[in-house]
N, C-alpha and C positions, 0 to 999 in steps of 0.2 A: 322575488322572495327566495332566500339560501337556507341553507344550515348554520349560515353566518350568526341568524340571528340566536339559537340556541346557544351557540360555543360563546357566545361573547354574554349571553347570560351568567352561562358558565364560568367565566373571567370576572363578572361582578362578585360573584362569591367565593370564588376563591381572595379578589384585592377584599372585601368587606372584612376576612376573617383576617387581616394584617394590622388592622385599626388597633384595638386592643393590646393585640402581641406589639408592637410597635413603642408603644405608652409603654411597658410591660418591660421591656428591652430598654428605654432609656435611664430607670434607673440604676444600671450596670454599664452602661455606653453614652457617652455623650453624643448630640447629633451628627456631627459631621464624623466620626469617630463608627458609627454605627452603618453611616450611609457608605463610607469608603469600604469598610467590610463588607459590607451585603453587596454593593455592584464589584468587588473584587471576585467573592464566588461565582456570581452570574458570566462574568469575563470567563471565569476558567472552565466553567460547568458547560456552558454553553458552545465550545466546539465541539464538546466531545457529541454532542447533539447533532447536529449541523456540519460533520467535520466536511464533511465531501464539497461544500459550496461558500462556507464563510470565509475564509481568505482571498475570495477570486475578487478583488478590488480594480477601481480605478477610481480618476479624478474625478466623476461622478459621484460615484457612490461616499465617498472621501467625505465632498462638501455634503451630501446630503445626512450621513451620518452627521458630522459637525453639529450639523442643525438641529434632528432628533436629538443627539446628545444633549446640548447645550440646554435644551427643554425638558426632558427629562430630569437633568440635575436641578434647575431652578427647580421644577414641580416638586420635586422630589426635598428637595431641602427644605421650600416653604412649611411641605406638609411635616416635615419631622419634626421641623423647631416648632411649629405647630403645636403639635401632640405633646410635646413639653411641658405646653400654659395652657389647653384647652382638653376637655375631655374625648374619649376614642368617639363617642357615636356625636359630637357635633363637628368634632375633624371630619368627620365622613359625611355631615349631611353639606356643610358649606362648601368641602370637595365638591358634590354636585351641585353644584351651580352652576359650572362648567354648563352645563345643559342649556339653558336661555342663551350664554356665550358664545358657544357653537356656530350655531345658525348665523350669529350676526359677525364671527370674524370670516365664516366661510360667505357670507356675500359682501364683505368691505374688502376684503382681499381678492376677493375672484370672482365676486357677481353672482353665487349659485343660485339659481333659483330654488323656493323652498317651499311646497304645495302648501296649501291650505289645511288640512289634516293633519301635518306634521308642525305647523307652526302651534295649533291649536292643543296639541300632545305636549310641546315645551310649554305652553304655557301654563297645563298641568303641572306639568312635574316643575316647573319654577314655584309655581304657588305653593306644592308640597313641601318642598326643601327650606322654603318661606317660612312654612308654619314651622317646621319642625326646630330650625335652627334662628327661628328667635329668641335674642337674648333673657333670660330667666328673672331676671330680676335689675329694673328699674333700666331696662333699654343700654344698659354700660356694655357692650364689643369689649373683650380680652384683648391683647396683645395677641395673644396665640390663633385668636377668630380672622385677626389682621391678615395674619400670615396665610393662613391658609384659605382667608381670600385672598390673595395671589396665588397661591399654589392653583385654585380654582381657572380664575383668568392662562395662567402658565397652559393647563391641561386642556382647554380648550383651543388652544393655539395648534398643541400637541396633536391631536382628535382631526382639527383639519386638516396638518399637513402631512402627516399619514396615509390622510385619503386621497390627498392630490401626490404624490412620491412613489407612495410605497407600489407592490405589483409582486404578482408570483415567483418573479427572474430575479428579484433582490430585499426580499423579507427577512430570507437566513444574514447579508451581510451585513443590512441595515440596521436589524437587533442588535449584533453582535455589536457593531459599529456607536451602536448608542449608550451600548453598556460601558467598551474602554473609552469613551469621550466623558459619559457621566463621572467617572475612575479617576481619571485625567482631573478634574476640572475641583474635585472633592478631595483629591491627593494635594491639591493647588492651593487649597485655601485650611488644609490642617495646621501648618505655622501658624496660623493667625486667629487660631481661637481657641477659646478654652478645652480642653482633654480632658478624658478620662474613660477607661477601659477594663473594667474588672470581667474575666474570663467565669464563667458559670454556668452550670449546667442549664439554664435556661436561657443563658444570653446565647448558647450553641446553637439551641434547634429551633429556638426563632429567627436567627439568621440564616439555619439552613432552610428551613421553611419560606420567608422572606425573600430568600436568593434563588431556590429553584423553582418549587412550584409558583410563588408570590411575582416573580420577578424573568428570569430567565426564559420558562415556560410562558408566563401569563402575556408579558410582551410579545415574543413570537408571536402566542396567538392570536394577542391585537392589530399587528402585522398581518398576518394573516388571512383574517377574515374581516376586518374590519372594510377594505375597502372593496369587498363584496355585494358593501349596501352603502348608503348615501351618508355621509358623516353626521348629520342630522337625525337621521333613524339612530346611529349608533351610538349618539348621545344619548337620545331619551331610552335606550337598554342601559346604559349604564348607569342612571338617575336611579336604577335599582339598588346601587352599590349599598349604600345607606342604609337600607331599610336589611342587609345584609349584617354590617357595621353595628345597627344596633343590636340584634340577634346578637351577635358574638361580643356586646360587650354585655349582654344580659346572661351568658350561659359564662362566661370567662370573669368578665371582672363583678357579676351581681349586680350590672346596674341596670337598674326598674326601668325602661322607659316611660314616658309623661304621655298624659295623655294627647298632647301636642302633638305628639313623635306619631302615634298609631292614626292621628287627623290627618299628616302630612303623608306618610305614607299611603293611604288608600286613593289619594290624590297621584301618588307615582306609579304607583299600580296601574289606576286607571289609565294614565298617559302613556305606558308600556303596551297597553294591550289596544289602544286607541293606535299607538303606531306599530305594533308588531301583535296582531292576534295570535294566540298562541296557540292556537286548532292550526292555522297554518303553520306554523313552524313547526309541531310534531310531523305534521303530513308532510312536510316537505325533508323533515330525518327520516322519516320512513322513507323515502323517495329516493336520498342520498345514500342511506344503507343499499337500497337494492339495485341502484346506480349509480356507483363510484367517479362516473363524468360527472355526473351533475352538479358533484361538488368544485369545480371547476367553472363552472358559467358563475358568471359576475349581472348581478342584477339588483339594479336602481328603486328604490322604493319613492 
């Protein structure tokens, strides 16, 4: 047990409050219009963070950015067009789904094994995200619900191979790396879709918002401490994101959540604190505060 698990709490709320803003932003930005921008700032923001280590590449790092990249723009694009045709707090509950996905591309790919405890935590927080992001009225799935179940699937891909890549020796290049791939790849496909870009004082500082703390920061950090703890534990912390996502679409855009939503969350709740107690994780920041190695050991839950 790290500090891992705290900071990536922390990452849940900061991506939860981008739902909202995101919806908010595309009436002034079309998607792919919006996502080129936002990983443009992260490209540029982000050395000046990092400057000392992000450039030190090779054919390594190369292909394995490629790969983050290439998965971040899919996730990333399903979930915008998403938010398009679907509202901010059901983009964010069907984004976690990724949760039950997890586990099962991290042992089709690589065998992990996945204790009993933590299989029993996703299948909480799957039921949660279940209730919540059941369709409202007469079982009809959007178009937009479509998408961002892919984005879902995408992110879980993401979530494993993070865990098996990433390491303390190339978290700065590989962020970096996943940002001008995602750039690349969203600069690729602007020809070929519909535009539009009106400049606005609120299209501003949700894209700065979006690109630094949202994107530039929040990645590093997932990078970072994500593979501290088992890719599994790190999914059912972020099955929190949601119940984030609804919060800021309840304070931002006025909208009520259902009684659904507050059924399924106490089901993600539970499965959070079933796999990461959170008496251990304060104790173990106090621990890290007053022992700056500790945050340094890598440990398996």
């Amino acid at each position: 047990m790290t500090a891992a698990h705290g900071y990536l709490l922390f990452l849940c709320l900061i991506w939860g409050l981008t739902f909202p803003l995101v919806q908010i932003a595309l009436a002034d930005a079309s998607p792919f219009a919006f996502l080129a921008a936002r990983f443009a700032i992260a490209v540029l923001i982000f050395p000046a963070l990092a400057w000392k280590r992000v450039f030190r590449l090779n054919g390594d790092l190369l292909q394995k950015g490629l790969g983050l990249g290439l998965l971040l723009f899919a996730g990333f694009a399903f979930q915008t067009f998403g938010l398009a045709c679907t509202t901010a707090d059901r983009a964010a509950f069907i984004t976690g789904l990724f949760v039950p996905f997890t586990p099962l591309f991290a042992w089709l790919l690589f065998r992990e094994r996945i204790g009993g405890r933590l299989w029993l935590a996703v299948a909480l927080a799957f039921t949660g995200l279940l209730i919540m992001s059941w369709p409202e009225s007469g079982g009809v799935v959007n178009f937009g619900d479509v998408l961002v179940f892919g984005c879902a699937v995408v992110f879980a891909l993401q979530v494993v191979m993070v865990d098996r890549w990433v390491h303390h020796d190339n978290e700065d290049q590989l962020t970096w790396l996943g940002f001008a791939f995602t750039l690349a790849a969203a600069l690729l496909f602007l020809p070929f879709v519909p535009l539009h870009f009106h400049v606005t004082a609120s299209l501003i500082w949700i894209l700065l918002y979006c690109a630094i703390p949202g994107l530039a920061f929040a990645i590093w950090m997932q990078l970072r401490y994500q593979p501290k703890i088992s890719s599994t534990a790190a999914a059912v912390i972020y099955a929190t994101e949601p119940i984030f996502a609804a919060l800021a679409a309840w304070a931002i855009q006025d909208h009520i959540p259902q009684r659904r939503t507050l059924i399924g969350a106490v089901f993600i709740v539970s499965a959070m604190l079933l796999s990461v107690p959170v008496q251990k994780v304060l104790n173990t920041m106090r621990t890290t505060a007053a022992d700056p190695e500790e945050s340094g050991r890598v440990a398996r839950t």
